[in-house]
PASE-585776 format. One record per residue (C-alpha): residue number from 1; x, y, z. Coordinates in Angstrom, 1 decimal. Layout:
BEGIN
+-----+--------+--------+--------+
| pos |     xx |     yy |     zz |
+-----+--------+--------+--------+
| NUM |      X |      Y |      Z |
...
+-----+--------+--------+--------+
END
This chain:
BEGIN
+-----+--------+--------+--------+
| pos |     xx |     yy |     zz |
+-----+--------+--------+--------+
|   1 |  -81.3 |   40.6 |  -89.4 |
|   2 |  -79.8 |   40.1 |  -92.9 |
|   3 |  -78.1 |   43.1 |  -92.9 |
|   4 |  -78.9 |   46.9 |  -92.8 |
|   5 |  -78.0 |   49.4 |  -95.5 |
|   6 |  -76.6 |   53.0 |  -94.4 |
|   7 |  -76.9 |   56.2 |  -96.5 |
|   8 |  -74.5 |   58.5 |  -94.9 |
|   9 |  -75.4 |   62.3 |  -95.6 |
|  10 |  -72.6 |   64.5 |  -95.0 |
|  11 |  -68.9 |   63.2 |  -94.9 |
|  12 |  -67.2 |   66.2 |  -92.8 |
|  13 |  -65.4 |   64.9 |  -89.4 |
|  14 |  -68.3 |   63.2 |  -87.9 |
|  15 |  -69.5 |   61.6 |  -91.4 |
|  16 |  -65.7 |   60.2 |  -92.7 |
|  17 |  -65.2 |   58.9 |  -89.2 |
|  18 |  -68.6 |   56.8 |  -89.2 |
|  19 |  -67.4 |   55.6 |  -92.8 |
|  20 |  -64.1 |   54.8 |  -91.1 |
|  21 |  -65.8 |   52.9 |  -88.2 |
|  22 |  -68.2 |   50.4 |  -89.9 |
|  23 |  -65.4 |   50.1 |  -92.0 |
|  24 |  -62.7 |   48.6 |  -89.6 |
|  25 |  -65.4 |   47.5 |  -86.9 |
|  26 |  -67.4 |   45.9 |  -89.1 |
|  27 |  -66.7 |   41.8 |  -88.3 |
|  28 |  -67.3 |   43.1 |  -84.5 |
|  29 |  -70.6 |   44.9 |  -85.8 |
|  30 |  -71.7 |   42.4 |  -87.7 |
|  31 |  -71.3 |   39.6 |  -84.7 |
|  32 |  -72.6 |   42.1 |  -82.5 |
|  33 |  -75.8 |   42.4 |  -84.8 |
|  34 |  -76.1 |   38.9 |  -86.3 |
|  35 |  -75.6 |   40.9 |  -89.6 |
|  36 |  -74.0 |   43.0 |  -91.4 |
|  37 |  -74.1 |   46.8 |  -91.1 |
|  38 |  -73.3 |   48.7 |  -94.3 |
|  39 |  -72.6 |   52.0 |  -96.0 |
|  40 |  -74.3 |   51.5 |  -99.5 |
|  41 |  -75.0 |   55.2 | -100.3 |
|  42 |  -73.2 |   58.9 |  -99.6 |
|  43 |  -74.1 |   62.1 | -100.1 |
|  44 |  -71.4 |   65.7 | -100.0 |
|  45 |  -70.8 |   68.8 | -101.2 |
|  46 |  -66.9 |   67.7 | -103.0 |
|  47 |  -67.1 |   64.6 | -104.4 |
|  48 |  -63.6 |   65.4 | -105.7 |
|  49 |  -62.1 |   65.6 | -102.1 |
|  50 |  -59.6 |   63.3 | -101.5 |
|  51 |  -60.7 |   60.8 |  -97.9 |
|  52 |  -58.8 |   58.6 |  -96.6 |
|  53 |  -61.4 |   55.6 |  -96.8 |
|  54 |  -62.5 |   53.7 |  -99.8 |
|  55 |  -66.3 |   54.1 | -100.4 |
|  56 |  -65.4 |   51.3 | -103.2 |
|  57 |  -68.9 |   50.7 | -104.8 |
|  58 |  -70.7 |   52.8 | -102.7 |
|  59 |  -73.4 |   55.4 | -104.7 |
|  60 |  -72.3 |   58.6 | -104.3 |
|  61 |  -75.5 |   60.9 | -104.5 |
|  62 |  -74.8 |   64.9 | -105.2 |
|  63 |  -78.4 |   65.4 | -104.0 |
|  64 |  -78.4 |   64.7 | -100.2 |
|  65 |  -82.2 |   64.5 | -100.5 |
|  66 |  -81.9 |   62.0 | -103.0 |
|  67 |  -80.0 |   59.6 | -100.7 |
|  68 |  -82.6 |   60.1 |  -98.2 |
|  69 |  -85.0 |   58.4 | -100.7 |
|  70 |  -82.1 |   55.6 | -102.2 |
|  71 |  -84.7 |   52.4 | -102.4 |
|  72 |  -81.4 |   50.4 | -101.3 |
|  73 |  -81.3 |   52.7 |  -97.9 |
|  74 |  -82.9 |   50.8 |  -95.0 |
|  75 |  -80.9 |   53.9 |  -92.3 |
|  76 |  -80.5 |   57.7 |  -93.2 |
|  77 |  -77.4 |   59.3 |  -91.4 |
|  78 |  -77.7 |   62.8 |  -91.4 |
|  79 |  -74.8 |   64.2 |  -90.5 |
|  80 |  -74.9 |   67.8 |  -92.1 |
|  81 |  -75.8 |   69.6 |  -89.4 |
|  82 |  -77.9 |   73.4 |  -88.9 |
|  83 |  -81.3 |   73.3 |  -87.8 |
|  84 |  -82.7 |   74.4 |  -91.1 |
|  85 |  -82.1 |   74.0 |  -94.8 |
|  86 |  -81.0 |   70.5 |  -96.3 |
|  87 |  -80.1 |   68.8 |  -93.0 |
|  88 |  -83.9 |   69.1 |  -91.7 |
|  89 |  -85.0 |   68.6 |  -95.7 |
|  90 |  -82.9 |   65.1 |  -95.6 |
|  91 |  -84.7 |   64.1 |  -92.1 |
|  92 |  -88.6 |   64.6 |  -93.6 |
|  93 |  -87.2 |   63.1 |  -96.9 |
|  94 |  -86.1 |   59.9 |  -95.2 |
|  95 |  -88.8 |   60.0 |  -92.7 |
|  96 |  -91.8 |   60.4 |  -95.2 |
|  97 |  -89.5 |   57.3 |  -97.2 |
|  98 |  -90.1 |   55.2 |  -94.6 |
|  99 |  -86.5 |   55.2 |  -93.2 |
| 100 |  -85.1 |   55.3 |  -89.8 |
| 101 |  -83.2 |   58.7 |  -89.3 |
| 102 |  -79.6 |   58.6 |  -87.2 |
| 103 |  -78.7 |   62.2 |  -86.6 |
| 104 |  -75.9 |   64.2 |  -84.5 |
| 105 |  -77.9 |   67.6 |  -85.0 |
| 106 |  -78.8 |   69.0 |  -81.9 |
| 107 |  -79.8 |   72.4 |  -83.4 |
| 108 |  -81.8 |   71.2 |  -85.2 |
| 109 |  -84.0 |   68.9 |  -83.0 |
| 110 |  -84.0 |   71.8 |  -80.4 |
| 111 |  -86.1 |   73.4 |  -82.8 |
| 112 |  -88.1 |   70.4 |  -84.7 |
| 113 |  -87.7 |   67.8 |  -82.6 |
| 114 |  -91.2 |   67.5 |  -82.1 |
| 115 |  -92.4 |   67.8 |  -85.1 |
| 116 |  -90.0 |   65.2 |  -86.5 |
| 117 |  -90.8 |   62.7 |  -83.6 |
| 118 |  -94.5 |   62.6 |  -84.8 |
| 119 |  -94.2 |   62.1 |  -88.1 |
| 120 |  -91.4 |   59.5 |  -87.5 |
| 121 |  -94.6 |   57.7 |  -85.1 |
| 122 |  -97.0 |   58.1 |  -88.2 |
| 123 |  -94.6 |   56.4 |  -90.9 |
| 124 |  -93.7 |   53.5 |  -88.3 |
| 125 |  -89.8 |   54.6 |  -88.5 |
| 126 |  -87.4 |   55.8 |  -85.7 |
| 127 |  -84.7 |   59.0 |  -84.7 |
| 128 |  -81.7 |   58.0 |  -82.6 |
| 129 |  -79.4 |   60.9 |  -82.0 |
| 130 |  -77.5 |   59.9 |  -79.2 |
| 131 |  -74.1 |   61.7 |  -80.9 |
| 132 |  -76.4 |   64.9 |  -80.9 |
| 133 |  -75.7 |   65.2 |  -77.0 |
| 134 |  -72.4 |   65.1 |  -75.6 |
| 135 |  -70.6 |   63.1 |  -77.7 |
| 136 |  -69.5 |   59.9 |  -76.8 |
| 137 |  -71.3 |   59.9 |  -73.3 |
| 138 |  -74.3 |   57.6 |  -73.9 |
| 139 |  -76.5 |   59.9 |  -71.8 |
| 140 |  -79.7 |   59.4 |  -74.0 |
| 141 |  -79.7 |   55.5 |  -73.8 |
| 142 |  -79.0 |   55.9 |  -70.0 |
| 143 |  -82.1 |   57.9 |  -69.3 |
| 144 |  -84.3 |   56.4 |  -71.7 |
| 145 |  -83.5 |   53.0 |  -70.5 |
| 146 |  -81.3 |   52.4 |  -67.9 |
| 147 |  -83.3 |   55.4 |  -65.9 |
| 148 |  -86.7 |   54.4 |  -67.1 |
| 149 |  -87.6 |   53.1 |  -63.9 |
| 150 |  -86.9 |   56.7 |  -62.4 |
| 151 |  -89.0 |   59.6 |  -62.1 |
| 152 |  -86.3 |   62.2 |  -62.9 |
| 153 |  -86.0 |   65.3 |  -61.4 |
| 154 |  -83.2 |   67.0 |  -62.8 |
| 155 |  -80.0 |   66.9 |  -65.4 |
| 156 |  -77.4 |   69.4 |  -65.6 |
| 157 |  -73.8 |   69.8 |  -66.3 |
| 158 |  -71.0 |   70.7 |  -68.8 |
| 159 |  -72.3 |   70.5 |  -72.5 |
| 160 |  -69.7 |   72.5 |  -74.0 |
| 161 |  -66.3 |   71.6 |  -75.2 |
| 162 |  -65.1 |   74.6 |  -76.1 |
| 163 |  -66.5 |   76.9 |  -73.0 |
| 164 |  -65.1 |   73.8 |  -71.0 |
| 165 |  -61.7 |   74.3 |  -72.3 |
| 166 |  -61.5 |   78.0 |  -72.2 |
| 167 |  -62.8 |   77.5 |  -68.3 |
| 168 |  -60.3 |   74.9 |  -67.6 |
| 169 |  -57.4 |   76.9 |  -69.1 |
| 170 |  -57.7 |   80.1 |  -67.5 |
| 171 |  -58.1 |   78.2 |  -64.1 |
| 172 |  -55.0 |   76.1 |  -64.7 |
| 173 |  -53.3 |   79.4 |  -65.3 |
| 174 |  -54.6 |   81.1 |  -62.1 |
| 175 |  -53.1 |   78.1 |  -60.4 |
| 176 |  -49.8 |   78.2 |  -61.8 |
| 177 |  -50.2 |   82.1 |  -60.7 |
| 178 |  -50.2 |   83.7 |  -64.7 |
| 179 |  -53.6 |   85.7 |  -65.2 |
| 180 |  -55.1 |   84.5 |  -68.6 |
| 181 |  -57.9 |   86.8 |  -69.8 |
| 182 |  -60.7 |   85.4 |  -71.8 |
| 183 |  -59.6 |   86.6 |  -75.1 |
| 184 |  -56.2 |   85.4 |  -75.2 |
| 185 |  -57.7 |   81.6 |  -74.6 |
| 186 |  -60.3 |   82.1 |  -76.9 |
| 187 |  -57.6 |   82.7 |  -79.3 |
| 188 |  -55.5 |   79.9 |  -78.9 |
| 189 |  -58.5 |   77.2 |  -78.8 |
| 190 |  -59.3 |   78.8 |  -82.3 |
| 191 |  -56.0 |   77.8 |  -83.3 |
| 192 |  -56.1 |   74.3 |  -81.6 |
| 193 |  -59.7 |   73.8 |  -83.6 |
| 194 |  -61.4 |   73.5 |  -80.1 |
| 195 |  -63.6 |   76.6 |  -80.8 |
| 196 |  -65.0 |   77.6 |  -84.5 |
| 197 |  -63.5 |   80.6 |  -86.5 |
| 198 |  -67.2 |   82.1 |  -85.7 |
| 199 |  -67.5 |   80.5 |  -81.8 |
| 200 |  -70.7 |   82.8 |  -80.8 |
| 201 |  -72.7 |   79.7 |  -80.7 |
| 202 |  -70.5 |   77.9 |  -78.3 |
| 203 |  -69.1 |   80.5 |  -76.0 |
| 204 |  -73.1 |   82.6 |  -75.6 |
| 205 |  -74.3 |   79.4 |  -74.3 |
| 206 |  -76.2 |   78.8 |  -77.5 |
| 207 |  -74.7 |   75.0 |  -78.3 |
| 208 |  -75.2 |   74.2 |  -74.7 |
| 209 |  -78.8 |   75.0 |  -74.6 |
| 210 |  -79.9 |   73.1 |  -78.1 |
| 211 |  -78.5 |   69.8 |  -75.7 |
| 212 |  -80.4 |   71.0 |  -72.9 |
| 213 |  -83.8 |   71.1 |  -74.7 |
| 214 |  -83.1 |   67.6 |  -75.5 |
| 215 |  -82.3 |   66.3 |  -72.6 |
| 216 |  -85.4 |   68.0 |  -70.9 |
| 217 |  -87.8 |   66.3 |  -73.3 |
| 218 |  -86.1 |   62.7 |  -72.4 |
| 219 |  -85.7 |   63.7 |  -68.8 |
| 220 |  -89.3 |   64.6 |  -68.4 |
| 221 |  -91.5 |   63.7 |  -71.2 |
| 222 |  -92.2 |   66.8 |  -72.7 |
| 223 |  -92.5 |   68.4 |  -75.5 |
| 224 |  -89.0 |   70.4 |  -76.8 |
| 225 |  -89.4 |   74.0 |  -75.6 |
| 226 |  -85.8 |   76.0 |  -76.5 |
| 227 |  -87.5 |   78.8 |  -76.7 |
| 228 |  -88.6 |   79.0 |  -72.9 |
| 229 |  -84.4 |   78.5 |  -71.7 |
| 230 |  -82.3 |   81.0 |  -70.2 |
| 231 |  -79.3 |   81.4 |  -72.0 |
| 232 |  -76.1 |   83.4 |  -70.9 |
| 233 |  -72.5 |   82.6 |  -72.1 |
| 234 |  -68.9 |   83.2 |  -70.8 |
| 235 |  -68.0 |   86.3 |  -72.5 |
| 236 |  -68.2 |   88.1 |  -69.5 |
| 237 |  -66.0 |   85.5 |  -66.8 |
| 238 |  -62.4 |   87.4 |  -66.4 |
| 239 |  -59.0 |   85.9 |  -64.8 |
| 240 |  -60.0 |   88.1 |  -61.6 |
| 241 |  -63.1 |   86.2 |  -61.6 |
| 242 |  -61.3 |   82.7 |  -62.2 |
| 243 |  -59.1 |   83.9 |  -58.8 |
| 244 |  -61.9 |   84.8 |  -56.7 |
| 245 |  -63.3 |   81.6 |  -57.4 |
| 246 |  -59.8 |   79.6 |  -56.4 |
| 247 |  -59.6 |   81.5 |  -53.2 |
| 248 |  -63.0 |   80.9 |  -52.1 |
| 249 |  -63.1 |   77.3 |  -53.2 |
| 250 |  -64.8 |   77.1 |  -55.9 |
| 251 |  -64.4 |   76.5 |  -59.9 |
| 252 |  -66.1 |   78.2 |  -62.8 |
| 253 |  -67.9 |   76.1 |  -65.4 |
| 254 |  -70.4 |   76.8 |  -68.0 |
| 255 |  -73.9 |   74.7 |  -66.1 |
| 256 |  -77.1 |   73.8 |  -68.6 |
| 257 |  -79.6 |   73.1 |  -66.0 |
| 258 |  -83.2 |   71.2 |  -66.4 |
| 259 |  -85.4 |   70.8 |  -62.9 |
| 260 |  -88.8 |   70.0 |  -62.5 |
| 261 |  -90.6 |   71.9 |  -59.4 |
| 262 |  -93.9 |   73.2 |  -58.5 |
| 263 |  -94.2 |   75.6 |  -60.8 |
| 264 |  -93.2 |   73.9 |  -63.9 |
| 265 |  -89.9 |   72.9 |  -65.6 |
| 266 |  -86.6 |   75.4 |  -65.8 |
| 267 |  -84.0 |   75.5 |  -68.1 |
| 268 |  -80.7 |   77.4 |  -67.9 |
| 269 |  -77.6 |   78.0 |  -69.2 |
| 270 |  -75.6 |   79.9 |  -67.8 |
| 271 |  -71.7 |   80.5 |  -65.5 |
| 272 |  -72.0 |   78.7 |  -62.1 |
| 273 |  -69.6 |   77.9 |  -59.5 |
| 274 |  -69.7 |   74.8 |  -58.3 |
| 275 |  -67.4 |   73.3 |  -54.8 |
| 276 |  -64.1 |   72.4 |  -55.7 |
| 277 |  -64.6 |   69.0 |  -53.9 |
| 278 |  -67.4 |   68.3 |  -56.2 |
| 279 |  -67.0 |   65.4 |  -59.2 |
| 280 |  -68.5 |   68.0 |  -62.1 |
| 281 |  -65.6 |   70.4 |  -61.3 |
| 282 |  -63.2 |   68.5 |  -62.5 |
| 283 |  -64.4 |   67.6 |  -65.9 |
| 284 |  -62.3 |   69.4 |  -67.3 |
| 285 |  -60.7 |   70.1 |  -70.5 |
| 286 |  -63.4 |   69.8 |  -73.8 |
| 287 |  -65.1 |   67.0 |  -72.0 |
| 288 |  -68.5 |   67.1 |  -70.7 |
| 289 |  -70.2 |   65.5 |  -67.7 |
| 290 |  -73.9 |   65.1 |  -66.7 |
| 291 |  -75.7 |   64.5 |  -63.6 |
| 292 |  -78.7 |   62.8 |  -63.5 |
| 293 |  -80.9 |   63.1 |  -60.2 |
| 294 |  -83.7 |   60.3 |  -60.1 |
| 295 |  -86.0 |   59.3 |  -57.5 |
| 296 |  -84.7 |   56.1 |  -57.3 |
| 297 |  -81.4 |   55.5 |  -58.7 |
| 298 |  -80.2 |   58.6 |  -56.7 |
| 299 |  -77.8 |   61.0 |  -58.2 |
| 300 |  -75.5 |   59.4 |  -61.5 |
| 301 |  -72.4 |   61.1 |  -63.4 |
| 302 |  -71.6 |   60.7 |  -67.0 |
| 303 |  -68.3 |   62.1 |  -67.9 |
| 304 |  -66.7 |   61.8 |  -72.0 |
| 305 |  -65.3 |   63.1 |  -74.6 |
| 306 |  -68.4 |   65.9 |  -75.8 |
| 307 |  -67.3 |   66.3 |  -79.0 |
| 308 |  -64.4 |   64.6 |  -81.9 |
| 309 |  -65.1 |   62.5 |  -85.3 |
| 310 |  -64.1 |   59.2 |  -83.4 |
| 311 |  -66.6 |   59.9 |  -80.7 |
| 312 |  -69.4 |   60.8 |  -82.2 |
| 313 |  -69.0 |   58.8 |  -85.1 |
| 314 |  -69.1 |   55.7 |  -82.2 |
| 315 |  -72.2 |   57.2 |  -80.7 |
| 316 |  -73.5 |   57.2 |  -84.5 |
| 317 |  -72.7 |   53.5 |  -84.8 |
| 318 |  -74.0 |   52.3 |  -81.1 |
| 319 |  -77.8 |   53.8 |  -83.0 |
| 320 |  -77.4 |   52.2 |  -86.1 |
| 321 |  -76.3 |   48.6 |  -83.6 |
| 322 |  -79.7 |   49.4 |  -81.7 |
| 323 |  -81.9 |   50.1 |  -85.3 |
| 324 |  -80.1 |   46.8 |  -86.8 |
| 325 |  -80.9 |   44.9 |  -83.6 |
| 326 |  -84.5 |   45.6 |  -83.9 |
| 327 |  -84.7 |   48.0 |  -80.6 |
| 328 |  -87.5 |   50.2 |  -80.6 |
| 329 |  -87.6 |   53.0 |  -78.2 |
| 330 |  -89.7 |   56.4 |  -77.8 |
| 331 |  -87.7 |   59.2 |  -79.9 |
| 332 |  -88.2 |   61.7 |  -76.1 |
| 333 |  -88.8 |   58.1 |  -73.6 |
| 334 |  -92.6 |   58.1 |  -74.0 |
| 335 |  -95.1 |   58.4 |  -77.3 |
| 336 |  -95.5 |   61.9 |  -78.6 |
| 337 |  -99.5 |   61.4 |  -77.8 |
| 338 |  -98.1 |   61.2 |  -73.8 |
| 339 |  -95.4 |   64.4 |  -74.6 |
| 340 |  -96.4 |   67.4 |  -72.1 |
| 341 |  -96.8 |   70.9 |  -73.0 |
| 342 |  -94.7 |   72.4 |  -69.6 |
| 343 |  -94.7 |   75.1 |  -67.8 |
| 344 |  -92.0 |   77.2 |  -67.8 |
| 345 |  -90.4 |   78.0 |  -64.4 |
| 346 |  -88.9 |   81.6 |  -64.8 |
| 347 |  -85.3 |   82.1 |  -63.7 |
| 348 |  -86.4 |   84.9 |  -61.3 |
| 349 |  -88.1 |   82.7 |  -59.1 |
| 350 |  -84.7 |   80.3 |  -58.5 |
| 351 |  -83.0 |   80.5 |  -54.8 |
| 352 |  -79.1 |   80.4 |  -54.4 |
| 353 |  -75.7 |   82.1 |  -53.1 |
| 354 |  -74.2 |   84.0 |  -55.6 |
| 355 |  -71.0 |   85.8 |  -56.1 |
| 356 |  -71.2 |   89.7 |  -57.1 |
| 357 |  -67.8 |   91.4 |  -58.4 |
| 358 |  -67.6 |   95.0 |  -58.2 |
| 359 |  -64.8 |   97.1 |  -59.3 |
| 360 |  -65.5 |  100.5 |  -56.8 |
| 361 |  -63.7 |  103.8 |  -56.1 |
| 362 |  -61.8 |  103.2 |  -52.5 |
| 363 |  -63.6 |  105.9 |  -50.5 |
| 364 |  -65.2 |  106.2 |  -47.5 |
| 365 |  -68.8 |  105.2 |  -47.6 |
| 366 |  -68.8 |  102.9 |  -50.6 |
| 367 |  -69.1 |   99.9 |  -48.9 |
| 368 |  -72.3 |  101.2 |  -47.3 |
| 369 |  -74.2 |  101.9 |  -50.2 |
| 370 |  -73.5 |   98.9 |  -51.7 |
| 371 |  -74.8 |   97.3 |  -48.0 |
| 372 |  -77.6 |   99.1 |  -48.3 |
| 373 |  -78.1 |   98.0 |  -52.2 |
| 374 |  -78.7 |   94.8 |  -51.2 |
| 375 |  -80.3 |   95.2 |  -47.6 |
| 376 |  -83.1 |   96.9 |  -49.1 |
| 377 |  -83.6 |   93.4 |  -51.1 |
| 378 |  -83.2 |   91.3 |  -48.3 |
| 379 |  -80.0 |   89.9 |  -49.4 |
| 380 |  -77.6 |   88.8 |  -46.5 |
| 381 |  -73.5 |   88.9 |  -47.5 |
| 382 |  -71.9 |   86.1 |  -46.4 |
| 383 |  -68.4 |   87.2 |  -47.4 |
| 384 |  -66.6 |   89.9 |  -48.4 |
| 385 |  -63.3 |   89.6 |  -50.1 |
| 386 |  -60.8 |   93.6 |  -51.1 |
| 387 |  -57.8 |   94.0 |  -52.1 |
| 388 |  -56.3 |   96.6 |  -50.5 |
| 389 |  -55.0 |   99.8 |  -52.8 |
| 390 |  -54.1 |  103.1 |  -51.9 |
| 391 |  -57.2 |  105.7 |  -51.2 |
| 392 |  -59.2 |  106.9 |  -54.4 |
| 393 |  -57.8 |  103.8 |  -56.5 |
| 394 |  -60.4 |  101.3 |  -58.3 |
| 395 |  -60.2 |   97.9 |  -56.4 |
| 396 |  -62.3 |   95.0 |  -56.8 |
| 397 |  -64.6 |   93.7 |  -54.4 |
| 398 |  -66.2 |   90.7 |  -53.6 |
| 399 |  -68.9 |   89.3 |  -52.3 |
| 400 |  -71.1 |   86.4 |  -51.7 |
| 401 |  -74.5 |   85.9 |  -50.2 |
| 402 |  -76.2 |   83.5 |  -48.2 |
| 403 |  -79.0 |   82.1 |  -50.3 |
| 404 |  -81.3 |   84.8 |  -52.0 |
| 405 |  -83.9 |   85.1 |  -55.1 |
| 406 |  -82.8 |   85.6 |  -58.2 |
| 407 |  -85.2 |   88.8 |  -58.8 |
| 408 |  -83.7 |   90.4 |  -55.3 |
| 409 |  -80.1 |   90.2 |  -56.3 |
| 410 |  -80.8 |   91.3 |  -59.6 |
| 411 |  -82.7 |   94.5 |  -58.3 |
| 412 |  -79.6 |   94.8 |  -56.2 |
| 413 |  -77.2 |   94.5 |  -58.6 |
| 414 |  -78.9 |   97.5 |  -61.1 |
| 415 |  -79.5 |   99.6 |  -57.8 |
| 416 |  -75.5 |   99.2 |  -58.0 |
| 417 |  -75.0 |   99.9 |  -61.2 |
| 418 |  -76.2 |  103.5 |  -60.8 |
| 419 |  -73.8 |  104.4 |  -57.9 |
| 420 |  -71.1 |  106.9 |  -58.9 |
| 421 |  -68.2 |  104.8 |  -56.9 |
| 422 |  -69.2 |  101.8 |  -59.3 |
| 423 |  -67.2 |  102.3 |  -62.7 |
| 424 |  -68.0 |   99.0 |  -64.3 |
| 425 |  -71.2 |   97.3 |  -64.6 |
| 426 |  -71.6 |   95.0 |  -61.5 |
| 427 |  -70.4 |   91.1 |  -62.3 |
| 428 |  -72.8 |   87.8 |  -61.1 |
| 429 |  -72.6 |   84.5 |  -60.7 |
| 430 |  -74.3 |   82.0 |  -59.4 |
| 431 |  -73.0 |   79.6 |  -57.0 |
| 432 |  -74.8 |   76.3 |  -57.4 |
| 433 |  -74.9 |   73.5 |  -55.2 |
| 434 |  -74.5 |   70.2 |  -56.6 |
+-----+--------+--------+--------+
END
């Protein structure tokens, strides 16, 4: 290689930190690619904005479409972000220019990943978006090459910063015996800039599940499907919750979920408790970790930084090493000619224990109707946790069950709902086993 030119689109966090990189990395980058690797265009809203990097003679374009067709552009960077609008309008620009796209955009290839994949196939060009999941975990190159000898049958884990830290904190609080509501974290990891002034995308599970579609389609070689995953945030999870889950062993984390079974591929996202003992519940903080479950390899853990200008903008540069090399891999692990159209596994049909919270009127009889709730599902408790209160108080209880069907303990759970002892709408989650 002689040496590849870069048009970086976008210079927020992610984009100035890139800039910064192949600026201060680049003898390293250049041995490492028997070239040089080079930022010859830009593209951002303020070209006023003071940076703390020199683009030097660098072309600054206004028009981030316009970069994306820069003759003197071998690599497009998009790193705009939003799954519609001029991000997606710079990817089919530099795609239909004949240039290799780099993206961190997970939103957006959760919704035209596809697409983009076959036209990339038709103009001979490539997508690498490695920084699009989990930051500066290299999960994507693991599974499309260092698993590729594996029939993978199923990835899950943390893919949330924020949710992570808000999980983490309220935990750590429980622990040090202070009761931390939901809110109150929120709040500070808004102030920290862990969580976004508008965080409805991270905390309702929505950021999560753009990763997960990805990482299905490389997992299994199928086409992306977001549309077909079950999505539930933490909204919901309160310190009593974060307790229970301490006494009985257990930590709460936010789980994206991809398995391949009989009857088709399911995707979740979704609260789970996972074993204290277990590796994935102590990722903690706003890192992420993965599990990969091959046939072969067995069962691998990824754990990183999910999220941060430095680490994605590394994850950015370890694609453009890979395009500058000459290394040519499938944008989901196989040709979108071999991509399946899946089927999607409904949540209903998933087996597990789960843990029900109840907050009930101390009487006598309660307990009984909410046995009977769940015996006419053929749901077995398996413990039963109350903290005792003076007759006719409201008291939490808790329970867990031995494994059951999803569609049982959700009849169960709206047969409780319309008991008169039960005041608030009956809590759930499930307990996974990983």
């Amino acid at each position: 290689m002689t040496k590849l030119r870069v048009g970086v689109a976008g210079l927020g966090t992610v984009g100035s930190g890139l800039v910064k990189l192949l600026l201060s990395q680049k003898s390293v980058i250049k041995e490492r690619c028997g070239g040089p690797v080079l930022v010859t265009a830009v593209s951002a809203k303020d070209r006023a904005r003071d940076r703390d990097f020199d683009v030097g003679k660098t072309v600054w374009h206004d028009d981030a479409v316009s970069l994306a067709k820069d003759e003197n552009v071998d690599v497009v960077c998009e790193l705009i972000g939003g799954a519609e609008g001029i991000a997606l309008k710079v990817c089919e620009a530099a795609i239909g220019s004949g240039k290799h796209v780099v993206t961190a955009n997970k939103a957006m290839l959760a919704v035209h990943g596809t697409r983009l994949a076959k036209s990339a196939e038709k103009h001979g060009v490539e997508i690498h978006y490695e920084a699009a999941v989990a930051g500066g975990i290299p999960i994507i190159k693991a599974m499309r090459e260092g698993l590729s000898g594996n029939d993978v049958t199923g990835v899950l884990g943390i893919l949330n910063g924020t949710c992570n830290y808000i999980l983490t904190n309220m935990h750590d609080a429980a622990l040090a015996g202070e009761s931390r509501d939901f809110e109150t974290v929120l709040d500070e990891a808004q102030r920290l800039g862990y969580a976004e002034a508008d965080p409805s995308t991270d905390i309702d599970g929505i950021d999560a599940a753009h990763k997960l579609a990805i990482l299905t389609s490389v997992a299994f070689g199928t086409e992306i499907d977001f549309g077909s995953i079950h999505i539930e945030g933490i909204r919901h999870i309160s310190a009593v919750d974060i307790e229970y889950a301490i006494e009985l062993g257990y930590r709460v984390k936010l789980l994206a979920i991809a398995r391949k079974g009989i009857e088709g591929i399911q995707q979740r996202v979704h609260p789970g408790m996972v074993r204290e003992r277990t590796a994935i519940a102590h990722v903690d903080g706003v890192n992420n970790g993965i599990v990969v479950q091959g046939n072969y390899a067995g069962t691998t853990i990824y754990e990183g930084p999910g999220a941060g200008g430095n680490a994605t903008a590394s994850a950015v540069a370890a694609d453009l090493v890979d395009i500058a090399r000459g290394h040519q891999t499938a944008t989901f692990s196989v040709p979108t000619t071999r991509l399946e159209r899946h089927s999607a596994a409904s949540i209903d049909g998933i087996s597990s224990p789960y843990y029900i919270r109840l907050m009930l009127v101390d009487k006598p009889g309660v307990i009984a109707d909410i046995a009977a709730c769940l015996r006419d599902q053929n749901v077995s408790v398996e413990s039963m946790l109350q903290r005792s209160r003076n007759p006719g108080d409201v008291v939490p209880v808790v329970l867990t069950t031995h494994e059951a069907e999803e569609a049982s303990i959700q009849n169960a759970l709206n047969s409780m709902e319309h008991l008169r002892s039960v005041i608030e709408k009956p809590r759930m989650i499930r307990i996974e086993e990983i």
